[in-house]
N, C-alpha and C positions, 0 to 999 in steps of 0.2 A: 219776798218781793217788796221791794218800796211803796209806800200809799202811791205818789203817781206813777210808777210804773203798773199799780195794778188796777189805778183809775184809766190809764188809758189801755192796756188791756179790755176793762168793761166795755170802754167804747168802740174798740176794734169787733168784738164781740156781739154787741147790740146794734151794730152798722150789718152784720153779716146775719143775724137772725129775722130781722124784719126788711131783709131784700129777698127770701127763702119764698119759696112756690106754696109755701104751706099760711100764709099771711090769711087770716081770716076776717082782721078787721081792715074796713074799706078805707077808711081814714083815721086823724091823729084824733078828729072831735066828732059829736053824734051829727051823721047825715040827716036825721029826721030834723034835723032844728038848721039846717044849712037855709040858706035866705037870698045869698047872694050869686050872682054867677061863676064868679069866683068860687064860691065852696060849691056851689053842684057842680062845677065842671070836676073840684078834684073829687068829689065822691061818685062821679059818673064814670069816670074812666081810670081804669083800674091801673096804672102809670102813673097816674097821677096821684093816685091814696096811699102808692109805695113809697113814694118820696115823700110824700107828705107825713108816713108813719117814720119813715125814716130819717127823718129831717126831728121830728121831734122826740126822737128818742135819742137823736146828740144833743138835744138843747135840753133836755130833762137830765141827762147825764152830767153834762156842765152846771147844770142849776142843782144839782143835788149835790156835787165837789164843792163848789162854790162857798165859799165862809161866809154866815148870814152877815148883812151891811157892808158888805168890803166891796171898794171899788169893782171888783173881776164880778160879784153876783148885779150891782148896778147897770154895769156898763152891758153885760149880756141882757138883762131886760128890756131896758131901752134899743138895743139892737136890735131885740128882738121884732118890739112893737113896731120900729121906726123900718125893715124890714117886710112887715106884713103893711103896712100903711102908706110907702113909696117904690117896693117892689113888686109885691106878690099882687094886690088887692087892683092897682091901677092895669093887672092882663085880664081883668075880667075873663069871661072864658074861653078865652085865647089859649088852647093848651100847648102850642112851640111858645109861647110866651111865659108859663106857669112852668113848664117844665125848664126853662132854661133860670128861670126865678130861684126854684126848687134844688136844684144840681148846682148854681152858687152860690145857695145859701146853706148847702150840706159843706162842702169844699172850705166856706167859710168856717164853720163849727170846728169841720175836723182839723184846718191850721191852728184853729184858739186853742181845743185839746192837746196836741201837739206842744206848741209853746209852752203852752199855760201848765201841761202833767211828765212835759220830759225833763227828768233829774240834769240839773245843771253841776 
């Protein structure tokens, strides 16, 4: 199997393990240190810690393919921050708001994977 066919393999893989009924962490970061509405709302309800564990286990996966310095690991940082700081962060605990934040910003990941790990 080719490096990105079996990078995005992983990804197919770690999309479908932490959407599973057996998820035992509530979110991507520690609930006890959350501060904002935004992070309690996604460590309070439990919809919202899946996608949120989910959403960072495509962005971990991409940052770990990712060639250190190269434009593709820059540009997904920056994405990312810019993301949490005019998407996510402005639903405060608005959860149709987080949650439709969260499900475009998976949707987004798994097109970059896509492009970025399928053999041309």
């Amino acid at each position: 199997m080719h490096a990105a066919q079996a990078g995005l393999y992983a990804l197919v893989v770690a999309g479908t393990l932490v959407t599973g009924p057996a998820v035992a962490q509530v979110a991507s970061f520690d609930c006890t240190k959350a501060r904002t509405d935004t992070e309690w709302a996604i460590c309070n309800t439990p919809q919202l810690g899946a996608l949120d564990i989910r959403m960072a286990a495509y962005y971990t996966l991409l940052e770990t393919i990712a060639p250190a310095g190269s434009s593709f690991a820059e540009n997904l940082t920056a994405g990312q921050g810019n993301w949490i700081d005019s998407t996510r962060n402005p639903c405060g605990g608005a959860v149709a708001c987080l949650t439709n934040a969260y499900q475009n910003r998976i949707e987004a990941l798994t097109d970059l994977a896509k492009s970025s790990l399928t053999v041309k």
